[in-house]
N, CA, C, O and CB atoms as a CASP TS submission, in Angstrom:
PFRMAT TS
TARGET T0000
AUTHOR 0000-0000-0000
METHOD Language model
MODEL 1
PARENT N/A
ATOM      1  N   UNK     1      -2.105  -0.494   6.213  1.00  0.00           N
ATOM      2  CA  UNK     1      -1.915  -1.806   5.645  1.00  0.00           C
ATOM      3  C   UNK     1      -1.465  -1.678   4.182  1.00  0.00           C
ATOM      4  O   UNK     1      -0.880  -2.597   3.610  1.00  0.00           O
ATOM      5  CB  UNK     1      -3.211  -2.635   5.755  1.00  0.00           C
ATOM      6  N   UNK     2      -1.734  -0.603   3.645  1.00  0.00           N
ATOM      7  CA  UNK     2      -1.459  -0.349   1.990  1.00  0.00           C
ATOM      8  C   UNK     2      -0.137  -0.352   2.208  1.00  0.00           C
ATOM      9  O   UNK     2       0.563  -1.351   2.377  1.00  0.00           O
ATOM     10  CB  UNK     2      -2.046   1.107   1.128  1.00  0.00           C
ATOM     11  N   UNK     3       0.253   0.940   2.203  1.00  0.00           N
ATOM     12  CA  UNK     3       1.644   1.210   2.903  1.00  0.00           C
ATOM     13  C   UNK     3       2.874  -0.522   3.363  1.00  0.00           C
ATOM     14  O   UNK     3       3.918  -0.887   2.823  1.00  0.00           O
ATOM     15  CB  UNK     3       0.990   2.172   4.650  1.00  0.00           C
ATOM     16  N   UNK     4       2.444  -0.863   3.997  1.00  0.00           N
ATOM     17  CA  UNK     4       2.463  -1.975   4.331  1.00  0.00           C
ATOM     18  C   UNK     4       2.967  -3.001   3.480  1.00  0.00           C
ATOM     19  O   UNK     4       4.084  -3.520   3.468  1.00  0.00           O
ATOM     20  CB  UNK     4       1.451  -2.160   4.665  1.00  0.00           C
ATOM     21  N   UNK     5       1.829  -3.238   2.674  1.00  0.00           N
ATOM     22  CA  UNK     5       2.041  -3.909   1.212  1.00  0.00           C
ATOM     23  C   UNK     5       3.030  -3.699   0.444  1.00  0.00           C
ATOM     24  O   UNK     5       3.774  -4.559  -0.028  1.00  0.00           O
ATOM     25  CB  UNK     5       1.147  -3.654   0.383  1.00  0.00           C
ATOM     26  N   UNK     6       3.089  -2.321   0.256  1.00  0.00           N
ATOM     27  CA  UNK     6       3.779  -1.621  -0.766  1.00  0.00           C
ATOM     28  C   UNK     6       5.681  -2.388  -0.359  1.00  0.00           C
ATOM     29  O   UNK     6       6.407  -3.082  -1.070  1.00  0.00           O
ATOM     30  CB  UNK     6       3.435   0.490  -0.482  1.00  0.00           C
ATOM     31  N   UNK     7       5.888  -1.853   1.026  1.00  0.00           N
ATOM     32  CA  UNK     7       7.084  -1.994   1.317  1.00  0.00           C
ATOM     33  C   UNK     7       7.506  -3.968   1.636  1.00  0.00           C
ATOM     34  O   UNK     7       8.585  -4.550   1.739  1.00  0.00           O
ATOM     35  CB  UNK     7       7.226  -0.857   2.650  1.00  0.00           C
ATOM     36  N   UNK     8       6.391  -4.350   1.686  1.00  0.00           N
ATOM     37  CA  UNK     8       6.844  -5.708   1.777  1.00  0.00           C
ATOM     38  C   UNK     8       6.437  -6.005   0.073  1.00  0.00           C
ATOM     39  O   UNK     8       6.019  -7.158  -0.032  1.00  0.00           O
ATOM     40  CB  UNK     8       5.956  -6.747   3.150  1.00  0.00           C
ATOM     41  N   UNK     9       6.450  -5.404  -1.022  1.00  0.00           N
ATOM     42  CA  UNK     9       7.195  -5.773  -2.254  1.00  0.00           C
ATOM     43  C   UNK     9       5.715  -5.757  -3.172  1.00  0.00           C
ATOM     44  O   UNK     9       5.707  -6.026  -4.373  1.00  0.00           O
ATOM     45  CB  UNK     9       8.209  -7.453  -2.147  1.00  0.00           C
ATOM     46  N   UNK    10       4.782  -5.484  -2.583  1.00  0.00           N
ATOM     47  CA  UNK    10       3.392  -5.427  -3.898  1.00  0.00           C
ATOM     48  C   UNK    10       3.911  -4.131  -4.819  1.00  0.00           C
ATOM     49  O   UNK    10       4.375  -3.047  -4.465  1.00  0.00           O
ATOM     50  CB  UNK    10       1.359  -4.952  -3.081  1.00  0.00           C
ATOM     51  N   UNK    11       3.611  -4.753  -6.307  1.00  0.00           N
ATOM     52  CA  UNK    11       3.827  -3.606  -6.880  1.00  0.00           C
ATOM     53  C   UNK    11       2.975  -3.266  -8.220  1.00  0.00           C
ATOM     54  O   UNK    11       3.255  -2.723  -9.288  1.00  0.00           O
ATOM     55  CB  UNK    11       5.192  -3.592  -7.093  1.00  0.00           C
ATOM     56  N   UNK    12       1.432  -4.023  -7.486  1.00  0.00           N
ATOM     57  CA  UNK    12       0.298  -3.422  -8.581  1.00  0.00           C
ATOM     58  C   UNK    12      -1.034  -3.162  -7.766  1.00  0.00           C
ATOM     59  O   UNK    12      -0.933  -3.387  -6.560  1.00  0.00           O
ATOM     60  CB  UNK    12      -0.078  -4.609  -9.938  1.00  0.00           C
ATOM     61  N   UNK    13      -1.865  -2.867  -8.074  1.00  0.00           N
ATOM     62  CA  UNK    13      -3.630  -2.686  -7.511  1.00  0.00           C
ATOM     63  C   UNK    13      -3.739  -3.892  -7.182  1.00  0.00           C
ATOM     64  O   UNK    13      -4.351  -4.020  -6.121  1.00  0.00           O
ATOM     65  CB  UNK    13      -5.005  -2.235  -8.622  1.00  0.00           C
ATOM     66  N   UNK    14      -3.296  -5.141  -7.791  1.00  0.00           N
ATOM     67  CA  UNK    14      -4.130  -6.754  -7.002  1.00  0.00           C
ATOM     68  C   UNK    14      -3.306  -6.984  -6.490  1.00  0.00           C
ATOM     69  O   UNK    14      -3.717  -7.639  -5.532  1.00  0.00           O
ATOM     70  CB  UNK    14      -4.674  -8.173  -7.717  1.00  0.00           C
ATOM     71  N   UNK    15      -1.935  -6.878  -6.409  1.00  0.00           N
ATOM     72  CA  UNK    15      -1.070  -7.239  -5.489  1.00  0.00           C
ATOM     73  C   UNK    15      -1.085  -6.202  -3.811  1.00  0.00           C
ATOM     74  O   UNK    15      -0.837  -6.585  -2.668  1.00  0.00           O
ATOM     75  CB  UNK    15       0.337  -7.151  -6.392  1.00  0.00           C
ATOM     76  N   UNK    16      -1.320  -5.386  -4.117  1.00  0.00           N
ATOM     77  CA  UNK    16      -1.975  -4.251  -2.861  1.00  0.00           C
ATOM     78  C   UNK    16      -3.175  -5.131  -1.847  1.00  0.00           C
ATOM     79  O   UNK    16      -3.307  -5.423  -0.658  1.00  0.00           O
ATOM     80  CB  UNK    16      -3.012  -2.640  -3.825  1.00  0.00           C
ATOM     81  N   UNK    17      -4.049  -5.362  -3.370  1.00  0.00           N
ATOM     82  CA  UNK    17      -5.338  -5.921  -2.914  1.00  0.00           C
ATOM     83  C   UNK    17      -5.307  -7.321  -2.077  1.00  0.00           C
ATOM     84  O   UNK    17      -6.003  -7.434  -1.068  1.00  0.00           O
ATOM     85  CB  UNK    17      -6.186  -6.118  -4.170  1.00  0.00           C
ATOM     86  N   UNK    18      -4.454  -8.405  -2.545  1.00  0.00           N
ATOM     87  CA  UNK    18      -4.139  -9.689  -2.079  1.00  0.00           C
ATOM     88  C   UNK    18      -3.578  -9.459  -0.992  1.00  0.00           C
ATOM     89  O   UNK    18      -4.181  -9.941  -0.033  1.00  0.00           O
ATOM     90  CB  UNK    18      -3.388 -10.495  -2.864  1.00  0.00           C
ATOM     91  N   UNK    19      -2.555  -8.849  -0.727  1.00  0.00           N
ATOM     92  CA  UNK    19      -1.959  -8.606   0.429  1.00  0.00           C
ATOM     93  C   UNK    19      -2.754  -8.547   1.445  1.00  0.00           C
ATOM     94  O   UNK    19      -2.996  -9.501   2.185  1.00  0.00           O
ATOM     95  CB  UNK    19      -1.293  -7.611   0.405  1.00  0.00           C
ATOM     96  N   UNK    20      -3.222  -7.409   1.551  1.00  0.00           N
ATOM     97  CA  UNK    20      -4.480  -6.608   2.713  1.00  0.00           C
ATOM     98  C   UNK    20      -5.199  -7.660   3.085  1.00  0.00           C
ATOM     99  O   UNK    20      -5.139  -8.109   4.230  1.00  0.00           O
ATOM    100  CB  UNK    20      -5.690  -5.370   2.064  1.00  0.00           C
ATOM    101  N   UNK    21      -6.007  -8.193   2.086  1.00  0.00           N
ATOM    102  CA  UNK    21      -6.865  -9.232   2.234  1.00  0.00           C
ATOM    103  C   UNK    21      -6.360 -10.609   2.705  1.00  0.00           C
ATOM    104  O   UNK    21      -6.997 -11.341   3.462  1.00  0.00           O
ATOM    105  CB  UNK    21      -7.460  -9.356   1.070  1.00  0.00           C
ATOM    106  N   UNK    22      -5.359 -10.840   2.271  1.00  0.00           N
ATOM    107  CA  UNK    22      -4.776 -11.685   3.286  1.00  0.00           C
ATOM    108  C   UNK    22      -4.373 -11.408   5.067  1.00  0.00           C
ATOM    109  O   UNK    22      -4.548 -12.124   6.053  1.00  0.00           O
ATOM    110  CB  UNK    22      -3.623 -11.947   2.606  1.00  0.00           C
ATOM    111  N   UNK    23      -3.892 -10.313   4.932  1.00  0.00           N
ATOM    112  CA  UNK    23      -3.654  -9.879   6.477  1.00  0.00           C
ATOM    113  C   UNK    23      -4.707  -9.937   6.811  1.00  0.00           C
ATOM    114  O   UNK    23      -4.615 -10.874   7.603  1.00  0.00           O
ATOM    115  CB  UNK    23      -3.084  -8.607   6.915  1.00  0.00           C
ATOM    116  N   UNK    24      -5.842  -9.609   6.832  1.00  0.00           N
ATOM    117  CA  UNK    24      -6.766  -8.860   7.460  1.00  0.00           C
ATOM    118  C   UNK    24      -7.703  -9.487   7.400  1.00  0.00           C
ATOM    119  O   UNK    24      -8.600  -9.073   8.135  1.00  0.00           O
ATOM    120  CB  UNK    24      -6.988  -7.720   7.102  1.00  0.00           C
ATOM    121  N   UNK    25      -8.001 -10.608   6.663  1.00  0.00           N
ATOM    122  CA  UNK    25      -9.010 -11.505   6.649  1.00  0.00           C
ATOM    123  C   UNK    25     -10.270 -11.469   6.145  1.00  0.00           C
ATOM    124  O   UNK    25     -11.168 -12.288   6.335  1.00  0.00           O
ATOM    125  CB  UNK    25      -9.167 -11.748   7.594  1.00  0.00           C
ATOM    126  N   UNK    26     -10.293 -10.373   5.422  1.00  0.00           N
ATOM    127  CA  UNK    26     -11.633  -9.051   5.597  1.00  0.00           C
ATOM    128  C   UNK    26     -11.148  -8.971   3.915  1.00  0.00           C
ATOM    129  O   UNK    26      -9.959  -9.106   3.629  1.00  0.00           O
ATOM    130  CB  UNK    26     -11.352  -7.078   7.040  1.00  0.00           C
ATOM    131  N   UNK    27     -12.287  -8.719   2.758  1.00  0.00           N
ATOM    132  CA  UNK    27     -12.450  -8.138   1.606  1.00  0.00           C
ATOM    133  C   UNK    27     -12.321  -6.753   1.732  1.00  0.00           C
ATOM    134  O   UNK    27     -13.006  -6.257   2.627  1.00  0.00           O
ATOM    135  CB  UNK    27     -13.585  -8.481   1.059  1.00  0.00           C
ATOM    136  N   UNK    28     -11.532  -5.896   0.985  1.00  0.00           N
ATOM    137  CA  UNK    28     -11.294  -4.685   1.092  1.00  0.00           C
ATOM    138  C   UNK    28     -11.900  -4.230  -0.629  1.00  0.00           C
ATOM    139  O   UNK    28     -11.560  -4.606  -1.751  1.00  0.00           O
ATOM    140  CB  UNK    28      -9.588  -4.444   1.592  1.00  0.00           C
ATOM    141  N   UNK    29     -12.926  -3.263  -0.129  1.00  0.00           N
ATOM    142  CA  UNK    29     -13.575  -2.497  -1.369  1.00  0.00           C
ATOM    143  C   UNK    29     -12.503  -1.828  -2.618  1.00  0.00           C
ATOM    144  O   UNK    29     -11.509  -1.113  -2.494  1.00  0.00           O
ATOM    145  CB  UNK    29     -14.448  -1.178  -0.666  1.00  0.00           C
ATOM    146  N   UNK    30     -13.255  -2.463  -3.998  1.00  0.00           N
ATOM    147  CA  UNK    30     -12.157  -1.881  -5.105  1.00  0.00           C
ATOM    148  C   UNK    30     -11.874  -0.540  -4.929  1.00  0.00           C
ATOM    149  O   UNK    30     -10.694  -0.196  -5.010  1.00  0.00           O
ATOM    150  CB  UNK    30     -12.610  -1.981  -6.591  1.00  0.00           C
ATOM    151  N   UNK    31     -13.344   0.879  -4.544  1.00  0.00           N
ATOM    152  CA  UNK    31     -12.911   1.368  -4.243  1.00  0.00           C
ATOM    153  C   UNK    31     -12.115   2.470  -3.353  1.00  0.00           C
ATOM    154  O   UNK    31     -11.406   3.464  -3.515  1.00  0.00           O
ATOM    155  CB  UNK    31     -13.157   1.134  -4.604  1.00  0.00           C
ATOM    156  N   UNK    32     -12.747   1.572  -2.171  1.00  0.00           N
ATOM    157  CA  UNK    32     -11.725   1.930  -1.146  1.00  0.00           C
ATOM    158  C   UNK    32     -10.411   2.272  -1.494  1.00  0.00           C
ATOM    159  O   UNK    32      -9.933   3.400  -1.611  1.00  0.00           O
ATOM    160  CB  UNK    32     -11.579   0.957  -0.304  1.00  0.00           C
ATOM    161  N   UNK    33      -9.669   0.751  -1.707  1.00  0.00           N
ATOM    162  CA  UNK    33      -8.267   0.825  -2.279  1.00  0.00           C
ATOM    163  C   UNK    33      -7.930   1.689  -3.031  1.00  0.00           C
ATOM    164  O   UNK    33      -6.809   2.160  -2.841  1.00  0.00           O
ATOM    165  CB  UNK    33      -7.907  -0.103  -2.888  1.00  0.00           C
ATOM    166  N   UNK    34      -8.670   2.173  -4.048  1.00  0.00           N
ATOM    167  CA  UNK    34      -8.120   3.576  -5.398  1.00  0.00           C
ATOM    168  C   UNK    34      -8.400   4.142  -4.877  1.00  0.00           C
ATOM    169  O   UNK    34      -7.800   5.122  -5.318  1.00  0.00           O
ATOM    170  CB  UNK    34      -8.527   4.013  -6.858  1.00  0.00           C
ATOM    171  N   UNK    35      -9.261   4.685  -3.644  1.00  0.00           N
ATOM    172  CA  UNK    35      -8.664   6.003  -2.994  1.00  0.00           C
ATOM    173  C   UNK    35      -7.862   6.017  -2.184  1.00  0.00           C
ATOM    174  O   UNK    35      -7.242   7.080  -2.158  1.00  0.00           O
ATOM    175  CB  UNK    35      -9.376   6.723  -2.452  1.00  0.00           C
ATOM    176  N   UNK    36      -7.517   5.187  -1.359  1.00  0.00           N
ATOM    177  CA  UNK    36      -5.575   5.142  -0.580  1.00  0.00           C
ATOM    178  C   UNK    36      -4.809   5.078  -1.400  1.00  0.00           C
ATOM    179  O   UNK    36      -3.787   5.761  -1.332  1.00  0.00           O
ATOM    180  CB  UNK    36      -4.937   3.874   0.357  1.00  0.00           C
ATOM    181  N   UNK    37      -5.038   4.276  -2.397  1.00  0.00           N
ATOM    182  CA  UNK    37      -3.659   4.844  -3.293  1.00  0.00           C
ATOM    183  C   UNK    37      -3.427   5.915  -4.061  1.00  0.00           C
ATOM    184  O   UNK    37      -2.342   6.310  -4.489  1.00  0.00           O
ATOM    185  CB  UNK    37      -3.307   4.092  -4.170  1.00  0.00           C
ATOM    186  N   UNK    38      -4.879   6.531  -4.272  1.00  0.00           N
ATOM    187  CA  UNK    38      -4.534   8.086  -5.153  1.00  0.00           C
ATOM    188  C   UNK    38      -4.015   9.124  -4.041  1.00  0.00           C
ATOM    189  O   UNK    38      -3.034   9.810  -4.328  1.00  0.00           O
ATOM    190  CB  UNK    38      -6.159   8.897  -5.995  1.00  0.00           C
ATOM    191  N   UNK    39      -4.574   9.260  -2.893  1.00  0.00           N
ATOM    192  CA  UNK    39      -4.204   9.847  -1.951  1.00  0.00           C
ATOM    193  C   UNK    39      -2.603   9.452  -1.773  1.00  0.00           C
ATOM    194  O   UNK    39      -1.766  10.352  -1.839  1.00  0.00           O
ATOM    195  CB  UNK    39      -5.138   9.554  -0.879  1.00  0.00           C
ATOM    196  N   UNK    40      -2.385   8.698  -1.647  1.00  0.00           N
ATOM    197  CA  UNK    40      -0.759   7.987  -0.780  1.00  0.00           C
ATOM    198  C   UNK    40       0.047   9.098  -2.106  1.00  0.00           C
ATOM    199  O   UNK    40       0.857  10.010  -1.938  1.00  0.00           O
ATOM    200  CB  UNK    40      -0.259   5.317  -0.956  1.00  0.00           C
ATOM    201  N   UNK    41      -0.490   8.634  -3.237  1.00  0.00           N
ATOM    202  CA  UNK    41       0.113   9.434  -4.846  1.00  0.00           C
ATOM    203  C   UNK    41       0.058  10.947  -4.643  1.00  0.00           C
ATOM    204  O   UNK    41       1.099  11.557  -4.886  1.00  0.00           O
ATOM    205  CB  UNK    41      -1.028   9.092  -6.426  1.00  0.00           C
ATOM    206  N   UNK    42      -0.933  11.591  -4.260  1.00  0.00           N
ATOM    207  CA  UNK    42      -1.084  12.633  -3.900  1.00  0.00           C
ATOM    208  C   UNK    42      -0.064  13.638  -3.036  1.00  0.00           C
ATOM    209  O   UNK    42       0.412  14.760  -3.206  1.00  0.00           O
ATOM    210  CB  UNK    42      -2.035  12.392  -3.455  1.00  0.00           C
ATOM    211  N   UNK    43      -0.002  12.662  -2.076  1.00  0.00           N
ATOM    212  CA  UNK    43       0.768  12.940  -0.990  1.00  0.00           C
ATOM    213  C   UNK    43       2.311  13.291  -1.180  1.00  0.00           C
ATOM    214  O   UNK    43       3.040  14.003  -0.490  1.00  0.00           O
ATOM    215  CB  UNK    43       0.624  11.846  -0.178  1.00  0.00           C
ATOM    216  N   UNK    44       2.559  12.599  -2.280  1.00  0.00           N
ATOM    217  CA  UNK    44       4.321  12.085  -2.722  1.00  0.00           C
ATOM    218  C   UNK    44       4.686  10.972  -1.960  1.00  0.00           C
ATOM    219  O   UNK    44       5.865  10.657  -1.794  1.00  0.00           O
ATOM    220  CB  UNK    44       5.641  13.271  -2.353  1.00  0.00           C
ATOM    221  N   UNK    45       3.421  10.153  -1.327  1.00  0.00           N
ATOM    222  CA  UNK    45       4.345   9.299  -0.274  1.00  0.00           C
ATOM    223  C   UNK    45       5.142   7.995  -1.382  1.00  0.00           C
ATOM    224  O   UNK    45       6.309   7.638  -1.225  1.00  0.00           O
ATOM    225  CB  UNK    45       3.088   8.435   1.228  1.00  0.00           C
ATOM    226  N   UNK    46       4.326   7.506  -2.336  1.00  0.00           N
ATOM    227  CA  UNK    46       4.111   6.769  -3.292  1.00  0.00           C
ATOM    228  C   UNK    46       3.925   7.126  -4.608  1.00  0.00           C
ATOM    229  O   UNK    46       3.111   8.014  -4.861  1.00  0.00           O
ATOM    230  CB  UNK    46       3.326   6.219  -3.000  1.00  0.00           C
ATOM    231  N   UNK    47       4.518   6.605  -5.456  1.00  0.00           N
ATOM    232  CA  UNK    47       4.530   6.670  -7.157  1.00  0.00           C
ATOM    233  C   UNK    47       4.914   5.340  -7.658  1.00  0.00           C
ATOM    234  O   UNK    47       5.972   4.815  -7.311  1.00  0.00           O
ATOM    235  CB  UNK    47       5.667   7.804  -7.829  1.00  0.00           C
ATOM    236  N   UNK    48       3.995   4.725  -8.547  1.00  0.00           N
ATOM    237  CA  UNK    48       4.483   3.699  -9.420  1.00  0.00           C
ATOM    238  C   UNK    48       4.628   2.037  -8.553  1.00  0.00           C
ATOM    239  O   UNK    48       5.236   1.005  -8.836  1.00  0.00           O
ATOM    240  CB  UNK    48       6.046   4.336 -10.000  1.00  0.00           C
ATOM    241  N   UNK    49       3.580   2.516  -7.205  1.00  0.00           N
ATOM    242  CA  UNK    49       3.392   1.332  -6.302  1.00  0.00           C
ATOM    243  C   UNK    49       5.082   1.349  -5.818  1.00  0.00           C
ATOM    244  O   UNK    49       5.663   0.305  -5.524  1.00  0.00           O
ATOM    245  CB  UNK    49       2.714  -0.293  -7.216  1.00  0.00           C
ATOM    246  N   UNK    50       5.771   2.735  -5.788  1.00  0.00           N
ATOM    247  CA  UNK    50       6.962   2.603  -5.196  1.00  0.00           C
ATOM    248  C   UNK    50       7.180   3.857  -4.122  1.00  0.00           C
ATOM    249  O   UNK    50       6.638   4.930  -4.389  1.00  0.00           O
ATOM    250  CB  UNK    50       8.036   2.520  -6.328  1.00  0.00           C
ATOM    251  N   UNK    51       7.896   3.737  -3.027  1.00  0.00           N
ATOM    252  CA  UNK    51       8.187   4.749  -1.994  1.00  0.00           C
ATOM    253  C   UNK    51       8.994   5.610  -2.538  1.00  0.00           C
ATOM    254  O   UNK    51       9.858   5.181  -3.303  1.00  0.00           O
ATOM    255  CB  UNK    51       8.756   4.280  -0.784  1.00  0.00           C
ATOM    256  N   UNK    52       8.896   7.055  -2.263  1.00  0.00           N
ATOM    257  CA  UNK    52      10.120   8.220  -3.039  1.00  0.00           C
ATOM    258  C   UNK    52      10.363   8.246  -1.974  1.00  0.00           C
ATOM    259  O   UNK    52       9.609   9.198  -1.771  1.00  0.00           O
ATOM    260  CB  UNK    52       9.948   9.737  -3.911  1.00  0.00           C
ATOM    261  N   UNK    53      10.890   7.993  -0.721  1.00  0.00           N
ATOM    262  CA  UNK    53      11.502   8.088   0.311  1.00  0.00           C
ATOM    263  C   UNK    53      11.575   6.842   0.857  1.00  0.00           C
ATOM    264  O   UNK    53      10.672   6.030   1.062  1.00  0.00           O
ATOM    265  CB  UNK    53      11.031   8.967   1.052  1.00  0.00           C
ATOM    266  N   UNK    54      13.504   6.733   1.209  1.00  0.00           N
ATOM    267  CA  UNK    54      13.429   5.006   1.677  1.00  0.00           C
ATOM    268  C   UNK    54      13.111   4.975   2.763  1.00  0.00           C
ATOM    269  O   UNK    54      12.646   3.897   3.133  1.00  0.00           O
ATOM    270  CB  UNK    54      14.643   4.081   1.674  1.00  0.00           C
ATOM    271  N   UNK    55      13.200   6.167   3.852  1.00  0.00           N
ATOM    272  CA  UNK    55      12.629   5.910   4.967  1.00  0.00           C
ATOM    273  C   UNK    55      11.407   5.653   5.308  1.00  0.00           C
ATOM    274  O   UNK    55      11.186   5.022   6.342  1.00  0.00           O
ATOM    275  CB  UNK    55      12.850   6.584   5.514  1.00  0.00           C
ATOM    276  N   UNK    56      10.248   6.159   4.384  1.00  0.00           N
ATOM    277  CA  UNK    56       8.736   5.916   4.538  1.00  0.00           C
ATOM    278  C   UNK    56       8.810   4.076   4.673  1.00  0.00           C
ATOM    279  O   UNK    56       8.441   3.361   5.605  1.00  0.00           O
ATOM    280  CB  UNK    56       7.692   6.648   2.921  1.00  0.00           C
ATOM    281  N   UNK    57       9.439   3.703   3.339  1.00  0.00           N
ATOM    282  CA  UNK    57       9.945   2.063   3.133  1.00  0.00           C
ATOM    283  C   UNK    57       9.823   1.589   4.584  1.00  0.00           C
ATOM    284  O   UNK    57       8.870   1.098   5.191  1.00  0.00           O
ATOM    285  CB  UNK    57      11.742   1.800   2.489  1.00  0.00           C
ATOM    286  N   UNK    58      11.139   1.898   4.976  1.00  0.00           N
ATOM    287  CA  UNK    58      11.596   0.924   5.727  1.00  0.00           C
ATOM    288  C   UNK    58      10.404   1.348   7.031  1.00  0.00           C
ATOM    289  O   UNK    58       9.973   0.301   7.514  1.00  0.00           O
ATOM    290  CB  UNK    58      13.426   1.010   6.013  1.00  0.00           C
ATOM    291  N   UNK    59       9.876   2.409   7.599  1.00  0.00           N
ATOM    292  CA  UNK    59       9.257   2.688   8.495  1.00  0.00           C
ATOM    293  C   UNK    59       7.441   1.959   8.476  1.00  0.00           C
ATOM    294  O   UNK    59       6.791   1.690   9.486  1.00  0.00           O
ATOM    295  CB  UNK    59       9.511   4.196   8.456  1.00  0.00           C
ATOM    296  N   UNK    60       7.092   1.829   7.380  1.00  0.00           N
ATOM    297  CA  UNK    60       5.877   1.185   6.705  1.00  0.00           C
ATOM    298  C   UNK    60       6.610  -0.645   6.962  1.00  0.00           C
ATOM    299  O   UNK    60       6.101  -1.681   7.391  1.00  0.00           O
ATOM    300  CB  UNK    60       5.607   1.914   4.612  1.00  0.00           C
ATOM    301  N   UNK    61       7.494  -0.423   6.633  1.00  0.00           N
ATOM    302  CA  UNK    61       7.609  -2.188   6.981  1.00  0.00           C
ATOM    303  C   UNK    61       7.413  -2.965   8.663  1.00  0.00           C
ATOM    304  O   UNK    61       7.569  -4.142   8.988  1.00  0.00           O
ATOM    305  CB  UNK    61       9.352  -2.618   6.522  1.00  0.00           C
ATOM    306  N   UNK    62       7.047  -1.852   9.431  1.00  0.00           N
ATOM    307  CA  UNK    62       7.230  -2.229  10.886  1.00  0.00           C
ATOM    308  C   UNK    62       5.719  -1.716  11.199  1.00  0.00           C
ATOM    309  O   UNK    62       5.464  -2.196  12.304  1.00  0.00           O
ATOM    310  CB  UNK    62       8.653  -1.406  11.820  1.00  0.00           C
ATOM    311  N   UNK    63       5.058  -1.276  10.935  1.00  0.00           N
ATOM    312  CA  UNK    63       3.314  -0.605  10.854  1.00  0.00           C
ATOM    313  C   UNK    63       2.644  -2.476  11.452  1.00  0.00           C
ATOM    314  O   UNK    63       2.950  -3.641  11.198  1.00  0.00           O
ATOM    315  CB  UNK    63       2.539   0.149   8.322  1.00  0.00           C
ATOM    316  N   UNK    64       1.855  -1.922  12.129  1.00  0.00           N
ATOM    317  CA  UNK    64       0.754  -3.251  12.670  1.00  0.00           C
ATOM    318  C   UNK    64      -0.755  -2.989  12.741  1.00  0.00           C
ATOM    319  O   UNK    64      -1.519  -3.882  13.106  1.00  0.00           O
ATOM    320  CB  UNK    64       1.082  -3.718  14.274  1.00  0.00           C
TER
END
């Protein structure tokens, strides 16, 4: 769902956060969230609440 966010255009920690929580209906822990996103950072999947690969993008935009 982070992932998710990211590629449908969030591009901070509350905008991550609003998102999710909107989908999902459900409060998602502050820090839950800072660890998917340090990880996602980790990974190289993500930097700067942005994809370094457009395919992750566009492939995260179709995730359910």
């Amino acid at each position: 769902m982070v992932l998710r966010a990211i590629a449908n255009g969030a591009k901070s920690w509350s905008g991550v956060r609003r998102f999710v929580e909107e989908e999902t209906g459900e409060t998602i822990p502050k820090s839950s969230l800072t660890r998917v996103v340090n990880r996602l950072e980790e990974l190289s999947i993500i930097k700067d609440y942005q994809f370094l690969d457009p395919i992750h993008r566009e492939a995260a935009k179709v995730l359910r």
